[in-house]
Residue, then its C-alpha position, 0 to 999 in steps of 0.5 A: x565331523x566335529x573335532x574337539x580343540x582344548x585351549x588353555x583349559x577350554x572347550x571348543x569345538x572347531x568343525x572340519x571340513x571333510x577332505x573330499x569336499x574340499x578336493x571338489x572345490x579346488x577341482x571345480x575352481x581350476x575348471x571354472x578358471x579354464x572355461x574363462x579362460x577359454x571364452x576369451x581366446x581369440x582366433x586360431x592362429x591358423x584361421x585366415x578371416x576374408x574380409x566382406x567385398x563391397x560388391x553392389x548386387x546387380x538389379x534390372x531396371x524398374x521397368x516404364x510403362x507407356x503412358x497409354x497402359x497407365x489409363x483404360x479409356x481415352x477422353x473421348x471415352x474410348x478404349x485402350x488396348x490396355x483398358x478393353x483388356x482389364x474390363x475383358x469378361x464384361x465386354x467380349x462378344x460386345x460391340x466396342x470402340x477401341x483406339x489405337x497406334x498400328x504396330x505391324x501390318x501383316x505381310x503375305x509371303x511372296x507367292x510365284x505362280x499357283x503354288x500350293x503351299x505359299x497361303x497367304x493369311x487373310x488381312x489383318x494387323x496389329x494395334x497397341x498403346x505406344x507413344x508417337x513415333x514409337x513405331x517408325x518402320x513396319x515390324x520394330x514394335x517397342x511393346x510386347x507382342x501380348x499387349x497387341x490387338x489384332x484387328x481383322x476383318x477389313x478386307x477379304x483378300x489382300x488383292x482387293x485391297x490394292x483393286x477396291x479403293x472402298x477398302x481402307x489405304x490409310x492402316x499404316x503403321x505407326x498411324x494413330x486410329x480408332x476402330x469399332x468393331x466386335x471384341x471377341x475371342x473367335x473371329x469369323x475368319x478363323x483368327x482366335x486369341x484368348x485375351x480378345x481380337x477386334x473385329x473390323x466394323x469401321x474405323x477413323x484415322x487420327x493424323x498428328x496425333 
């Protein structure tokens, strides 16, 4: 819309601006000085903010590793226990020579008389790459069971190990030995054990080590 203003014997024309539009514009400007007005509010007056506690979280210990499972052969070239188990499907149902440290001597039950129901489990015992000393009394084993070998057949009954003094005497535990025998799964006394047995060929003692 042009509206026509004489001044002192002059034509101009003066434009105007429409009142709806300006009432836009006045509208838009109060909404635009609110939103940043609002932007920098602050907290509720009512907001209560906690602080973050400088709580440490609590992790387990970096667990340590014998020194005999950090290697798979002895420099004599025979197994660990660690090692025989990492090379299992190339050498089960083979004849191997492992050395170990006895962990744990089986013990029979004490039996009275002909009890029926006392069995006594054929001998056997238990081998693992622990340090020296680590294993001082029968039974108090600082490596976990898994890790164990079983080594069996070096006696048929436990009585023949106390009458036949051709049967070893020197499986002790916390005894350093190498063994060779027949690594399996299945031992033909009835003993299984999926990640492999030992059974019993012949075996040296290694005292002071």
């Amino acid at each position: 819309m042009i509206h026509i203003h004489r001044m002192k014997g002059a034509l101009f024309p003066t434009p105007m601006v429409p009142r709806m539009s300006m009432a836009c514009i006045v509208a838009t400007g109060v909404w635009f000085v609110g939103f940043l007005a609002g932007c920098h509010k602050g907290p509720a007056p009512d907001l209560e903010i906690e602080p973050l506690g400088a709580e440490v979280p609590s992790l387990p210990p970096v667990p340590t590793l014998p020194p005999g499972l950090r290697k798979r052969r002895h420099p004599d070239g025979s197994f660990t226990v660690y090692g025989l188990r990492r090379e299992l499907d190339d050498r089960i149902d083979t004849e191997v020579t492992v050395t170990g440290r006895v962990a744990e001597v089986y013990t029979p039950p004490p039996c009275r008389g002909n009890d029926p129901k006392c069995k006594a489990e054929v001998p056997h015992l238990w081998i693992d790459d622990s340090a020296p000393g680590a294993h001082p009394d029968n039974g108090a084993p600082q490596i976990r069971a898994k890790d164990r070998l079983v080594v069996v057949g070096y006696a048929e009954r436990h009585s023949d190990l106390r009458r036949n003094r051709q049967l070893p005497r020197d499986l002790r535990p916390g005894t350093l030995v190498q063994f060779k025998g027949r690594f399996a799964r299945i031992s033909s006394h009835g003993f299984n054990a999926s990640n492999g047995l030992l059974e019993y060929l012949e075996h040296t003692s290694l005292p002071g080590k």
